[in-house]
C-alpha positions in Angstrom: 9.5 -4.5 -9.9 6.7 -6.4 -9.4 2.3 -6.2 -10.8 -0.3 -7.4 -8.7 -3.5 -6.6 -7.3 -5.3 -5.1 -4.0 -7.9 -7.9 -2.8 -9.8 -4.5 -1.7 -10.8 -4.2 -4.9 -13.4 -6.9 -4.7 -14.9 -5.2 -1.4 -17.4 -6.2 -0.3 -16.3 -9.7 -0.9 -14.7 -11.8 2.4 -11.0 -11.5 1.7 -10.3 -14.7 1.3 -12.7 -15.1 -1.8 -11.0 -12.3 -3.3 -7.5 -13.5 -2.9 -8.6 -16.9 -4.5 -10.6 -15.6 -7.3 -7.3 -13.3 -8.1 -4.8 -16.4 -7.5 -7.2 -18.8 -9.4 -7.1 -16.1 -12.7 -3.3 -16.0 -12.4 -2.6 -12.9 -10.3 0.9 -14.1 -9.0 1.1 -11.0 -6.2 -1.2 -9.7 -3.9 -1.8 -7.2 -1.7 -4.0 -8.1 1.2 -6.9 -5.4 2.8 -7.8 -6.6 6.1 -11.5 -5.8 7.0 -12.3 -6.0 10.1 -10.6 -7.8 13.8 -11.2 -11.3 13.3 -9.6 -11.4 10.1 -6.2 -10.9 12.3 -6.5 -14.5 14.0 -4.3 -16.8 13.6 -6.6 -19.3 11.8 -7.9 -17.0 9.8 -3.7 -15.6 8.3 -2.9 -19.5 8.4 -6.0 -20.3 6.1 -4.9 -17.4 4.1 -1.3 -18.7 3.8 -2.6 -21.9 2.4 -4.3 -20.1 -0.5 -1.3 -18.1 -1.3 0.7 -21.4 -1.0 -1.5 -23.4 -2.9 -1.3 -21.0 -6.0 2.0 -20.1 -5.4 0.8 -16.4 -4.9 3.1 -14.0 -2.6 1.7 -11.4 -0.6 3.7 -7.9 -0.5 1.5 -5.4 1.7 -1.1 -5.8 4.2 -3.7 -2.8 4.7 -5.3 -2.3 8.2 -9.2 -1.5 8.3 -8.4 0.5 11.5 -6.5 3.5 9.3 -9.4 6.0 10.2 -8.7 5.4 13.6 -4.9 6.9 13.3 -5.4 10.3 14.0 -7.2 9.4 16.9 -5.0 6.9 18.6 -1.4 7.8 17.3 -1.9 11.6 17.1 -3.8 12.7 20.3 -2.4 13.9 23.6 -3.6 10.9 25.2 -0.7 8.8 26.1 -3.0 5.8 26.6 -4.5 5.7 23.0 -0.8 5.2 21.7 0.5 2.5 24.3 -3.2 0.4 23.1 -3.0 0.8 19.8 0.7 -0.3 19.5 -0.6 -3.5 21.4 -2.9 -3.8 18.7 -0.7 -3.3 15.8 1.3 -6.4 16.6 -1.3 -8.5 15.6 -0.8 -6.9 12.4 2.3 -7.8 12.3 2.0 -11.3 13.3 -0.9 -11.7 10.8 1.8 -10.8 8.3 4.7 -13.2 9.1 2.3 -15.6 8.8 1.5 -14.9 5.2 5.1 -13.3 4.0 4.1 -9.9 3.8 6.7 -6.9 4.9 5.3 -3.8 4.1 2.1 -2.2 6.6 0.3 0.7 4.9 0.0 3.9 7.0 -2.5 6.7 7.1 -1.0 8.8 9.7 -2.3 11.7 10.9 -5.1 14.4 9.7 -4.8 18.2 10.4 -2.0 20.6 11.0 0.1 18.3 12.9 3.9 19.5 12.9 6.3 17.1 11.2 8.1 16.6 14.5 4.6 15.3 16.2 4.2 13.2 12.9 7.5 11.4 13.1 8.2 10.7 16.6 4.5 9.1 16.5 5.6 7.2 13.0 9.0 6.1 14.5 7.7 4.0 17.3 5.2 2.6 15.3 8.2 2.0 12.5 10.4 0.6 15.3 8.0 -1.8 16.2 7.4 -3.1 13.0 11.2 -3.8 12.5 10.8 -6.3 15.3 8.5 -8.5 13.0 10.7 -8.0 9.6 7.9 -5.4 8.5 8.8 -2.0 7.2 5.5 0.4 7.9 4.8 2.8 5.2 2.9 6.2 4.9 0.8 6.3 2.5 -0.1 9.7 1.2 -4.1 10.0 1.2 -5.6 13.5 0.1 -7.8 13.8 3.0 -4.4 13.4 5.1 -1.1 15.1 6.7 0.5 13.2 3.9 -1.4 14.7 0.9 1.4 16.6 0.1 4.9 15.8 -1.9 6.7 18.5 0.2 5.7 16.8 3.5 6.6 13.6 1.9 10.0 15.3 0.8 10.5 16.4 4.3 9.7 14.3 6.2 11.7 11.6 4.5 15.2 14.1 5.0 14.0 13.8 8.7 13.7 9.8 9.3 16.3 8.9 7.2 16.7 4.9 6.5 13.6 4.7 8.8 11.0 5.7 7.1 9.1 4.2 3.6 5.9 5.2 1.8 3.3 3.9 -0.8 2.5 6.0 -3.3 -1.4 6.3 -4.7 -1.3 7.4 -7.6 -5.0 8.6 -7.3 -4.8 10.1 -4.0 -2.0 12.4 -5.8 -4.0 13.5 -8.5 -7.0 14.3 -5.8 -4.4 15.8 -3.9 -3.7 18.5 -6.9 -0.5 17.1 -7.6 1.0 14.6 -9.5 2.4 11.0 -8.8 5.5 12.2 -10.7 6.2 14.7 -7.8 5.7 11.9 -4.9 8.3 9.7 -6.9 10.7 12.5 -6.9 9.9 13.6 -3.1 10.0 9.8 -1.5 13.3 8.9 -3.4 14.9 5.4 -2.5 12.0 5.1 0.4 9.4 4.2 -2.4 8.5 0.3 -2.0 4.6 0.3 -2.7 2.8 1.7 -5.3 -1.0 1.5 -5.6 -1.8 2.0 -9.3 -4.6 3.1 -11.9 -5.5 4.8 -14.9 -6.5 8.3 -15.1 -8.1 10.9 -17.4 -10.9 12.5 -18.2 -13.3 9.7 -17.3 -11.9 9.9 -13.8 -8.7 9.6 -11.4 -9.1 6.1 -10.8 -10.1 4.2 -14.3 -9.2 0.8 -15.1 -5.7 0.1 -17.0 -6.5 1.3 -20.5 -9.3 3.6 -19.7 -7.3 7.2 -19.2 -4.3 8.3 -20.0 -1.9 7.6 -17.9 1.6 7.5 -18.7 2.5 4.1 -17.1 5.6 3.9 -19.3 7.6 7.2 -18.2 5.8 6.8 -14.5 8.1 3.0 -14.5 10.8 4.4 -15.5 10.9 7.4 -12.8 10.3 4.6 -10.5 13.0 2.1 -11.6 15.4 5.5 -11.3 14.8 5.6 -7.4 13.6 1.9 -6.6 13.4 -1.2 -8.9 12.4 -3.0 -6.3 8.9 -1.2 -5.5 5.8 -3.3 -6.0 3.1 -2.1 -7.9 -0.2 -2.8 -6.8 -3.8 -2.5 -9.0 -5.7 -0.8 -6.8 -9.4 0.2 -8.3 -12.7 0.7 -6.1 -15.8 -1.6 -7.1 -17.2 1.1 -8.8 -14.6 1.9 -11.2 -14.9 -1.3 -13.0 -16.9 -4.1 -14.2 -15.9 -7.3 -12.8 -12.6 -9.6 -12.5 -11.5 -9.8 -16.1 -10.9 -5.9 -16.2 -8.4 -6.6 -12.6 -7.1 -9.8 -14.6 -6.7 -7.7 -17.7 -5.2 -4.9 -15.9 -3.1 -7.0 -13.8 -1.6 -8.5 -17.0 -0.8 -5.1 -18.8 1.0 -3.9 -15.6 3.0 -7.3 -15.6 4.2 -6.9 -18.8 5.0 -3.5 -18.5 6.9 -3.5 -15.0 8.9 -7.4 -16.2 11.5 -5.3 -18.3 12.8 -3.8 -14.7 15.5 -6.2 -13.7 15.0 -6.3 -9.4 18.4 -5.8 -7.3 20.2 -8.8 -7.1 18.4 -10.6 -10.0 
């Protein structure tokens, strides 16, 4: 199990000034928010992988700025919509060879789209990401199909080995649940974790400032996954500047290096 931190908490700083002013204050593990199309050129993800090189930082999920556009182009009845943006996942995909990363967060769908809809759509998006070494993962997002632990539960009986999900542990609590429930509902197929404190300040506080029960919540997730990563994920608002991420960052290091990885 692995800390780190979302370069999307910097936003609206360019990416690649967030990723090195979290690789230059020791962050060893990254997760990477692209912001808009020509961030996905090949320049731009070989520039990228020099940072991560240089500071020997590794980069574990990639976030698309085109998850809005989901519902629209995976979820309509317009053929079309789904055969384009397949096309333009891949550079997605190729943006993340280039810089090591193998796990592609997933909105999905909005509205009362059945489960069946919702994972033939996911499946050719998950099969496509297999062909780059990337597993693509729904994320649940409480303004989403995936705001709930049952439809996480189900849908997860339903794909089987082909299917993995990030968990927000803010997006739970605004979904009325809690992240305890998504644990227990994703099982083994948990890899990603986007992670902050909560309480009655908010549901997205810096580590520290709620009362979160990081301890118990690690321990749930080393029962179904040791090998999940477990991002920082805070929006600009919700804290004060880079030495609360740094200071956050090293809590949740400490905390998650007594979980021994699989085949350590």
């Amino acid at each position: 199990m692995k800390a780190g931190v979302s370069t999307a908490c910097l936003y609206p700083m360019p990416v690649e000034e967030s990723l090195y002013q979290l690789a230059v204050n020791g962050v060893a593990n990254v997760e990477i928010f692209i912001n808009t199309h020509s961030e996905l050129k090949k320049d731009f993800a070989c520039n990228i992988a020099d940072i991560l090189k240089r500071f020997d930082v590794k980069c574990r999920a990639v976030h698309p700025f085109t998850c809005e556009l989901e519902p629209l182009m995976f979820f309509s009845e317009y053929e079309r919509r789904m055969d384009d943006i397949l096309e333009y996942y891949r550079l997605y995909f190729s943006f993340m060879n280039i810089v090591g990363a193998d796990i592609f967060v997933f909105h999905g769908a909005k509205g009362n789209i059945t489960k069946e809809l919702y994972c033939e759509r996911y499946s050719r998006l998950f099969s496509l990401g297999k062909e780059y070494g990337v597993r693509v993962a729904v994320e649940n997002v409480s303004r989403c199909r995936s705001s709930s632990s049952a439809f996480i539960r189900d849908i997860a009986k339903m794909l089987g080995n082909d299917f993995s999900f990030v968990l927000d542990t803010k997006q739970a609590i605004r979904s009325g649940e809690t992240p305890f429930a998504f644990v227990e509902a994703a099982g083994k197929s948990l890899e990603h974790i986007h992670i902050s404190d909560s309480g009655e300040l908010g549901d997205c506080l810096p580590v520290g400032k709620g009362n979160f029960r990081f301890r118990q919540f690690f321990d749930k997730v080393n029962s179904v996954n040791p090998d999940a990563s477990v991002i920082l994920e805070l929006y600009r608002n919700s804290f004060r500047g880079i030495s609360d991420l740094v200071s956050g960052y090293n809590i949740l290091a400490n905390m998650t290096a007594q979980y021994k990885n699989r085949g350590d």
